[in-house]
N, C-alpha and C positions, 0 to 999 in steps of 0.2 A: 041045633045050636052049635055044636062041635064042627058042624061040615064049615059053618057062617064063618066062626072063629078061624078056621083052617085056612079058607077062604081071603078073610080080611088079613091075616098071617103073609099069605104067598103074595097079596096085591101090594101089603107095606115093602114086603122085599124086594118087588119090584123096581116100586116108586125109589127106593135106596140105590137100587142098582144103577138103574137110569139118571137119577142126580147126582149121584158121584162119577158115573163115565159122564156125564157133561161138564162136573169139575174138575176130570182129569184131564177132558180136551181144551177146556177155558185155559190151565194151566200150564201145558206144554203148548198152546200160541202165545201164552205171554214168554212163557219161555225161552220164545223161538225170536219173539219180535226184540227181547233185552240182547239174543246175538246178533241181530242185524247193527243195534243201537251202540252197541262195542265197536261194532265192524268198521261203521259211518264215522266213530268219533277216533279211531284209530286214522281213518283215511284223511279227516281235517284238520291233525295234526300233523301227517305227514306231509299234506298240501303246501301249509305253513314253510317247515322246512324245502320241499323243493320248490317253489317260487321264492324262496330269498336267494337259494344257490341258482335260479336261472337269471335272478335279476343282476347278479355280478357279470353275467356273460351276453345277456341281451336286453341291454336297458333298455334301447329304442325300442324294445318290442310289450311298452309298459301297457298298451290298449288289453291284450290278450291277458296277462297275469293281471292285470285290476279287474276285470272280468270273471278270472277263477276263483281270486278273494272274495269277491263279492256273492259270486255264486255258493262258493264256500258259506260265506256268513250269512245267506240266506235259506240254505239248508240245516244250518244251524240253529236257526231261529224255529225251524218249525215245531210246533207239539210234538214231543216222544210219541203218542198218541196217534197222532194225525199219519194214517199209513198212506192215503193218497195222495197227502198233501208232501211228503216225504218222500216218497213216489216219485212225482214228478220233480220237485227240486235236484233230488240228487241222479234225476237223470241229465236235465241238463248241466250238472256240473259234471256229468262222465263226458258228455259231448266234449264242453272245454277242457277238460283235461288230454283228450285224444288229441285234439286242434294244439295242446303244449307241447306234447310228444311227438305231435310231424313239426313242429317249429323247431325241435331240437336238432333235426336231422339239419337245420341249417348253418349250425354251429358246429363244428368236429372237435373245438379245443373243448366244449360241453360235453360232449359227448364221452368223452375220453376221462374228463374230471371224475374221481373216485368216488367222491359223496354224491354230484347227481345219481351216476351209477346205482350206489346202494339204493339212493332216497327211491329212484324207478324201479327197483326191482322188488325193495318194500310195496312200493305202491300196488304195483303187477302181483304180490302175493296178496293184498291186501283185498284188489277186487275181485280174486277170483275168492276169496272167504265170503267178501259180499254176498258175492255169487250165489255159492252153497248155504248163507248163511238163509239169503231170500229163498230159495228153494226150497228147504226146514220149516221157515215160516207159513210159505205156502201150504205145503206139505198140513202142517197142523191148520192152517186155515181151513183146510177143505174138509180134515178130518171133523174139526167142530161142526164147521158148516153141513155135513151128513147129519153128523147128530142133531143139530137141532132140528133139521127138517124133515127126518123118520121119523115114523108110526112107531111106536106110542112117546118116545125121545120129546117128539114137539110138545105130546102135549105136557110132558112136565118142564120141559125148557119156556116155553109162556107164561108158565105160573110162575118161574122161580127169576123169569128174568135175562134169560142167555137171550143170546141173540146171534146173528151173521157175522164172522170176523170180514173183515175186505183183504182182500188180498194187495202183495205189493208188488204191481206190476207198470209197466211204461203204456201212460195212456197217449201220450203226445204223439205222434208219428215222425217227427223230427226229430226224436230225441234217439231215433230208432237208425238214422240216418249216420252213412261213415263222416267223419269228420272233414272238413276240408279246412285246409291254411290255404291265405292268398299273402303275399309275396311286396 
């Protein structure tokens, strides 16, 4: 009766062990995915500001910045939640953003203005955070995603309801693509 007891002792410590490293890892990807979500809502505010300061120097170039706003605000729009669908949004607004930054190179008095300047250098700090911030995310995705799918992890992750995080990556293949301006 002792051994039973002993027994049912080591298997509850277990089942404890195993549910909390799955809500350690549930918790550091949501962790991970609230810095991407900083990261994103830093970047579409910075958008804001530098398409106002390109529109005083290249109005006729209104096709291209209606474009980034728009991309902007449908990136915006997507579910915190929704990581593929965020995913791909905010890949093709990296696209348009590259296609703003070779259009600048067509203006020099732009070029030369102090707040583009800043707004692009914000910008340039801001996706390489992206960057790192998707990589962390990653990073903890995969880590969940072992645990739920290891022996014996799964099987208290099916009872208790974890699941697969998705990772956030660029499924589009155009989105993957250098940018080009045409003229």
């Amino acid at each position: 009766m002792i051994i039973g007891l002993i027994i049912l002792a080591v298997a509850a410590v277990a089942l404890i062990l195993l549910y909390n490293g799955l809500v350690k890892a549930r918790q550091v990807k949501e962790e991970a995915w609230s810095g991407i979500d900083v990261q994103l809502k830093r970047r579409a505010d910075l958008i804001h500001n530098l398409v106002e300061t390109v529109k005083g120097y290249a109005a006729h170039e209104r096709g291209t910045l209606e474009e980034i706003v728009a991309l902007r605000n449908k990136a915006q729009a997507v579910p915190s939640g929704d990581v593929a669908g965020r995913a791909a949004a905010e890949g093709m607004l990296s696209q348009a953003l590259g296609r703003l930054f070779a259009l600048a190179e067509a203006y020099p008095d732009l070029k030369a203005n102090q707040n583009y300047a800043d707004l692009q250098a914000s910008l340039e700090k801001t996706e390489n955070e992206i960057q790192m911030a998707r990589r962390y995310y990653n990073g903890a995705a995969r880590d969940l995603n072992v645990r739920v799918e290891s022996f014996p992890a799964n099987l208290v992750a099916g009872s208790f309801g974890f699941s697969k995080a998705p990772y956030f990556e660029i499924t589009n293949e155009a989105d993957r693509a250098v940018p080009t301006v045409k003229f």
